[in-house]
C-alpha positions in Angstrom: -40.9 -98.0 -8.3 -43.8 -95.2 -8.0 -46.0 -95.1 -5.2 -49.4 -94.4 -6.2 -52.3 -93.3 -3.1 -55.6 -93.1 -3.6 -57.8 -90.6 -1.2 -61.9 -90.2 -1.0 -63.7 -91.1 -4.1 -60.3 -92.1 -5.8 -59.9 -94.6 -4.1 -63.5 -95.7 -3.8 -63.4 -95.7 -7.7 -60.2 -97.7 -7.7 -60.9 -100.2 -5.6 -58.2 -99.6 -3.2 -56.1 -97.3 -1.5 -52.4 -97.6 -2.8 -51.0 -99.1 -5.5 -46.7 -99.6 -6.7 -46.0 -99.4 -10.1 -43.3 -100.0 -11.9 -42.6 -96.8 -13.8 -44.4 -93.6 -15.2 -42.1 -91.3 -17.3 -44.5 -88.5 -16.7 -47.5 -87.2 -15.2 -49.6 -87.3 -18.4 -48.5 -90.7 -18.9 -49.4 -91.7 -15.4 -52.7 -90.5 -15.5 -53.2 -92.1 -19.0 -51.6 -95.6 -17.2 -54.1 -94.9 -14.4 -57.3 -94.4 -16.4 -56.9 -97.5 -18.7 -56.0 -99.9 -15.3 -58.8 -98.6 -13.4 -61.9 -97.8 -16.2 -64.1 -95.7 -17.1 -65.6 -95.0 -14.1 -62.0 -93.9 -12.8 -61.3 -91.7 -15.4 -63.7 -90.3 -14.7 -63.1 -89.2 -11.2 -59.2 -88.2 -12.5 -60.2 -85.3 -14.5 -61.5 -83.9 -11.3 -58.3 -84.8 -9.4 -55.1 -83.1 -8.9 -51.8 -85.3 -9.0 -48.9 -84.1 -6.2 -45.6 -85.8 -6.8 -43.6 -85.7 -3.5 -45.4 -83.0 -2.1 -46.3 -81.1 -5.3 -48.5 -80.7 -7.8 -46.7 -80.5 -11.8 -48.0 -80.2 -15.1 -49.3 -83.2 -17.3 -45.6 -83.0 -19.6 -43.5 -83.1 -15.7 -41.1 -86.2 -15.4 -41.7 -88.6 -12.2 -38.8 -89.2 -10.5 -38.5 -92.9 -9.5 -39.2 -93.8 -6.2 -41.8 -90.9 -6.2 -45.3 -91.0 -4.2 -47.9 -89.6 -6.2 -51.1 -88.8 -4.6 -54.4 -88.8 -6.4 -56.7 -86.3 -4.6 -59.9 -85.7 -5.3 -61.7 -81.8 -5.1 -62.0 -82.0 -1.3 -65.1 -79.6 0.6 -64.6 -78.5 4.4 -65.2 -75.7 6.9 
């Protein structure tokens, strides 16, 4: 089981904040999964996003290990 979090405008476009899947064999995959469940308007806001699995941030063709959390952030603007 993957553990999927939403932050800022990801989850605003998702319609929620965390999600469980069942299984994602990559990260490419996972986005794919991601922006057919969630729309257009989602996919949207993932090309902006970066992906971290457990911590860290892996290319589109990286595995996902099960039982990973995979956090879906959004470009974020402070000071």
């Amino acid at each position: 089981m993957i553990r999927v979090r939403y932050f800022a405008g990801a989850a605003d476009a998702a319609g929620r904040d965390e999600a469980q899947l069942d299984t994602a064999t990559t990260v490419g995959a996972l986005k794919q999964h991601l922006a057919d469940a969630h729309g257009p308007e989602f996919a949207g806001v993932l090309e902006r996003c970066s992906l971290m699995v457990n911590g860290s941030r892996l290319g589109d063709d990286a595995a996902i290990p099960d039982a990973a959390t995979v956090d879906v952030l959004p470009p974020f603007a402070g000071g």
